[in-house]
N, C-alpha and C positions, 0 to 999 in steps of 0.2 A: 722593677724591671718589667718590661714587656717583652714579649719574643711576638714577631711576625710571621706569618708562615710564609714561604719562598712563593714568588711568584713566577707561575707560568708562562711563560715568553714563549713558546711553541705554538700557535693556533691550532687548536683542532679542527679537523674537519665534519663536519655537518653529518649526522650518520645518514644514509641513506635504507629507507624503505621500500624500495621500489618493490623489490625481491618478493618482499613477506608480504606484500600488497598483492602482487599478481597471484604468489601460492593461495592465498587466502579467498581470491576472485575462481580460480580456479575448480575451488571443492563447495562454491557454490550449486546450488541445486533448485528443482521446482521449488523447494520448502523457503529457499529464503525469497522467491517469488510470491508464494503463498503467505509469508509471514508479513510482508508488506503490503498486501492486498486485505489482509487483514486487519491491520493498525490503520489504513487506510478509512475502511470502510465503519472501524469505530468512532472515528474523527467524524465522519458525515452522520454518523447516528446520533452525536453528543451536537451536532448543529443542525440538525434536521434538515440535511440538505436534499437539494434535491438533485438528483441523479440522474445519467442515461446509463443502464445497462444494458450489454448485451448478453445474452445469453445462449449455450449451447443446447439445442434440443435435440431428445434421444434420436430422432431420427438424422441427426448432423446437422440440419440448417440452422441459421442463428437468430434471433429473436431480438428485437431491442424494445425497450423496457422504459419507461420516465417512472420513477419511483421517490417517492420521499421516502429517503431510509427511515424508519420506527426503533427497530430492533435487530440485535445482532447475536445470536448466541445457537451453540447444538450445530455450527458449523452449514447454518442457514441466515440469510439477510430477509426481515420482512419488509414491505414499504408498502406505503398507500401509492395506490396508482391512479391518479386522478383523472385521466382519459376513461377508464371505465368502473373508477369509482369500487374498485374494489381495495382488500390487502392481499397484497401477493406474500408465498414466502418460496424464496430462491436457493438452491443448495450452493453454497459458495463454489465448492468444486465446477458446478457448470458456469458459470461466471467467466465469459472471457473476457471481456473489458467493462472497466467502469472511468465517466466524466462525467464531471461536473453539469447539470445542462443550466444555461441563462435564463433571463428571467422569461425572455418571450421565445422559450422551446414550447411550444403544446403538451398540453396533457396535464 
């Protein structure tokens, strides 16, 4: 003998996340800004890319940067800067934007 289990003839409806999407958007913060900018910038270290950073200087103006990322750790980026041939190293925190730059950016 076999026994089947009964079949559901009701359709269910699709749950919806909306809700727990937005709560969850919500009690986002700088950190998960920062924690992407971070996972970021270790991808471009593992390809040695090369970058345009800008950066925020103490005195407030902002700086931009062509760097080949080297290294990333102690919550500083270092990169060779081939415009003037030095290695910078950059405190992540000042760090306001970073791209990708092409092949024929200077520096």
């Amino acid at each position: 003998m076999r026994r089947t289990p009964p079949v559901d003839t009701i359709p269910r409806p699709a749950p919806s996340y909306a809700a727990l999407i937005a709560r969850l958007r919500e009690r986002q913060g700088p950190d998960a800004d920062a924690a992407w900018l971070d996972r970021e910038l270790e991808a471009a270290v593992r390809a040695k890319a090369l970058l345009i950073v800008d950066v925020g200087m103490p005195d407030g103006s902002t700086r931009e940067l062509v760097l080949e990322a080297t290294g990333l750790g102690g919550g500083r980026l270092r990169g060779l800067d081939r415009g003037a041939d030095v290695e910078r190293t950059l405190p992540v925190r000042s760090i306001r934007a970073v791209r990708l730059a092409d092949a024929t950016t200077p520096g």
